[in-house]
C-alpha positions, 0 to 999 in steps of 0.5 A: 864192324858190328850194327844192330840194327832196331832191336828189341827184346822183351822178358815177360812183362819187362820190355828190356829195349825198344827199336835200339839201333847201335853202330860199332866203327873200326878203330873207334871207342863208342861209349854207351850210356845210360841209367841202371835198367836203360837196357845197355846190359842186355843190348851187349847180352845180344851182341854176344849171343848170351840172348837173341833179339825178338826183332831188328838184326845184328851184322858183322862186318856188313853180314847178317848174323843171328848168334844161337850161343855165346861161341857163335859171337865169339867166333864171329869176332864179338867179345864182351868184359862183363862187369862181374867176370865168371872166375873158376875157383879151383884153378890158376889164373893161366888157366882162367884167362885161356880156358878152352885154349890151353897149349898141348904136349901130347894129351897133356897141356903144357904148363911151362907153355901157359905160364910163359905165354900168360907172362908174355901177354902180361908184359904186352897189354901193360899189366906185368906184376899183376897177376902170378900165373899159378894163383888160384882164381878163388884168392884173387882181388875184384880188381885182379878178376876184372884183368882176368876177363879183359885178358879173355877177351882179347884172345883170338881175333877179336872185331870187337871189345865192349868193355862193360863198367870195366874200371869199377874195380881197378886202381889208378894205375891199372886204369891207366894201363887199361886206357893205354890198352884201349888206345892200342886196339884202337889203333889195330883197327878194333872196334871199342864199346865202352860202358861207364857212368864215369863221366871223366872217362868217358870224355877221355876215351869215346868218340862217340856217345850213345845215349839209351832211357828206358830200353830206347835210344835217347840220341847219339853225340860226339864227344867233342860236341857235348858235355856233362850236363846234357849227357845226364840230361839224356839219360836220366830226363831231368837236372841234377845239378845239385846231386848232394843235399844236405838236410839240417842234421843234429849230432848226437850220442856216440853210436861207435867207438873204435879205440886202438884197434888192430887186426891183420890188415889194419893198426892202430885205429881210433874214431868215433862215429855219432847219431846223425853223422856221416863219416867217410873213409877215405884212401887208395885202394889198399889202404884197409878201409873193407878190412876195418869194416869187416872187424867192425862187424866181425867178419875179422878178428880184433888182435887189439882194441876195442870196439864201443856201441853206444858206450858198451863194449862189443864182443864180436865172434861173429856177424851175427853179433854185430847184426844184433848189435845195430850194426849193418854193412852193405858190402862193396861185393853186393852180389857175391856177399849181400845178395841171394840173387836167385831169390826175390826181392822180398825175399832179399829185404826180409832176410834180416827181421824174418825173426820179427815175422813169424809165429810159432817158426811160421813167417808170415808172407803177408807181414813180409810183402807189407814190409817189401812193398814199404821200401820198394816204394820208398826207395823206388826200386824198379822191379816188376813185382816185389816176387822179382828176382833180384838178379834181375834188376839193375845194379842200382836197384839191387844196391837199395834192395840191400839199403832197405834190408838194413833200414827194414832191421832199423840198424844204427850204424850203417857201414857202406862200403863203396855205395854207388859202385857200377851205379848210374847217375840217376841211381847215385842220386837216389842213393845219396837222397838215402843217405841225407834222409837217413842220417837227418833222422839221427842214422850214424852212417859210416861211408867208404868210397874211392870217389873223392867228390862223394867223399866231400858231397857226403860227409861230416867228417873224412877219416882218410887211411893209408897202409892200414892205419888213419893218416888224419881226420878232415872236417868237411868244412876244411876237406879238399880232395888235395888235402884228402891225397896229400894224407892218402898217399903219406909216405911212414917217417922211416 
């Protein structure tokens, strides 16, 4: 259905891919893997036309095409779900999902027509009660902007889905519709592209399995004839096998205290977080772990409790507080609230201590590129040049980018909410690398994440939340992803 066909593409001095051949099939899921920057992104931004190979060729269905636009791949049958969909803020989500072919009367669209046919999509790719059709794209959820894209691309006829990172934002039962979505474009004779790190998927959904490194084409494997250890083998050129270290760690003073806290979205809540620890939260999505860490910081305000940095209480009206308080927060959302993205790798790193460099209101640039070039190196973040722009880089290497603004500041608490999401494995390693050193060298490091054998690889101790209020605490020596559930999913007495 779709080949290309020894592509390449080069931006300045980044050769992004090198020869890579790729080959889509009617009625099969062809997963396509590799590291953050192996070239996956931009080998889907020439099949949908967002860019065009410097070499090599694309067919459809046997016909050379060269796509000069998005339309024209659209047109063709080629449909991408982006990892970040593109939402517009200030109209419903009927209008999202079919701009460009909203229904008429007159010169009008008609809204009744919208509504019902959005309703009836809804109810036929499994995803009723999801989405109301008149919420406006600025309110909606990352798991509910991630459905607006995938009912996007099924519009029209589509020859071809490729599916990037799509289930980074969803919960489990609407990754469960999504399968079963899958399976039924499978079945209509579709060709499915899907790309993940998440290994379980992968070997639950793909026929196929096509490894890139480093802009080439490593190999390509059945899914029936390979397993996890050589597929990370491939992509990353070296064993991972023991992907969490734990470096001897000494527990401290008690760097955050919270004690009964409530806000809007979460009740009642007390922990404590101490130097050279690492604390998990743990819980289904919606169980108020981003709201907490948003009070923490002061993004969100207290109804009651109180919050203690290093046995002083804290008084928070803004982030700003927070920030010169110690505390840090690398968000689950790093393009849309951590990143200035069209802005340069220093740029982002020296964001937090531009005070600490300037002289007389001058910052200076020397001082700024010192510091930038520091943790480039010490996190090994793959950029060109430290004049990067960041969004340019891969999602890993934007996610350390963020990592080092906060070590740059010397903060000591560091809150990491969900710190490997769309990250490869080659780049989850890195990080959980960070994360061992930092809190080895006395760092209190609060982690939320939804991956259960991060939680227990990581922690020292697991907080495990449900409906807005803690449901237990698990030291690590006892945790297990069936006691972490069993708290998780606690059912209130009433």
């Amino acid at each position: 259905m779709l080949s290309l066909d020894s592509v390449a593409k080069r931006f300045g001095a980044v050769q992004a891919l090198r020869g890579v051949t790729l080959t889509a099939r009617a009625g099969e899921v062809l997963a396509l893997m590799g590291e953050n920057g192996a070239g996956k992104s931009t080998l889907l931004r020439l099949m949908s036309g967002v860019h065009q190979p410097d070499d090599g060729t694309i067919h459809v269905a046997g016909v050379e095409m060269r796509f000069a636009t998005p339309i024209a791949a659209r047109d063709a049958g080629i449909r991408v779900v982006v990892q970040e969909p593109e939402i517009i803020p200030d109209v419903s989500v009927a209008e999202n999902v079919y701009a460009g072919t909203l229904p008429r009367r007159g010169h009008f669209f008609d809204r009744s027509a919208l509504r019902a046919r959005l309703e009836q999509d809804l109810a036929r790719y499994g995803f009723s009660g999801v989405l109301r059709p008149e919420q406006m794209g600025r309110s909606l959820s990352p798991a509910q902007r991630q459905l607006v894209e995938i009912l996007r691309a099924l519009i029209g006829q589509a020859r071809v889905i490729a599916f990037d990172e799509p289930t980074s934002s969803l919960s489990d039962h609407e990754v469960e519709s999504l399968f079963r979505l899958i399976g039924q474009l499978r079945a209509e004779g579709i060709a499915v592209i899907y790309v993940s790190h998440r290994m379980k998927e992968i070997f639950r959904i793909a026929d196929r399995i096509l490894v890139l490194r480093d802009g080439a084409t490593v190999g390509e494997r059945l899914a029936a004839e390979t397993d996890e250890p050589e597929l990370v083998r491939m992509m990353v050129g070296r064993d991972l096998s023991a992907l969490f270290r734990r470096s001897e760690r000494r527990v401290g003073r008690t760097v955050l205290k919270l004690s009964h806290v409530s806000t809007e979205d979460v009740q009642d809540i007390s922990f404590e977080v101490r130097a050279g620890e690492v604390v998990a939260l743990a819980g289904l999505v919606g169980a108020g772990r981003t709201e907490l860490a948003h009070a923490v910081i002061g993004d969100t305000p207290l109804l009651s409790g109180q919050i203690e940095v290093d046995g002083r209480p804290l008084r928070l009206a803004s982030p700003r507080d927070a920030v010169r308080a110690g505390i840090a927060l690398a968000p689950e959302e790093r393009k849309q609230q951590a990143l200035l993205m069209k802005r340069s790798v220093r740029d982002n790193i020296c964001l937090a201590i531009l005070g600490r460099l300037q002289r007389f209101r001058v910052v200076s640039r020397s001082k700024e590129s010192r510091i930038a070039r520091h943790y480039v190196q010490e996190l090994r973040i793959r950029t060109p040049t430290i004049e990067q722009e960041v969004s340019t880089l891969s999602g890993g290497n934007q996610q350390k980018t963020v990592l080092a603004r906060w070590l740059a500041r010397d903060a000591k608490l560091l809150i990491l909410d969900e710190p490997t999401r769309g990250v490869d494995v080659g780049a989850k390693a890195d990080i959980y690398a960070i994360i061992d050193k930092l809190a080895a060298e006395g760092s209190a490091i609060l982690v939320i994440s939804s991956e259960l054998p991060e939680v227990l690889g990581l922690a020292d101790r697991i907080v495990v939340m449900q409906g807005g209020r803690v449901r237990g605490e698990l030291d690590r020596h006892d945790a297990t992803e069936e006691k972490i559930l069993s708290l998780a999913i606690l059912e209130d007495a009433a």
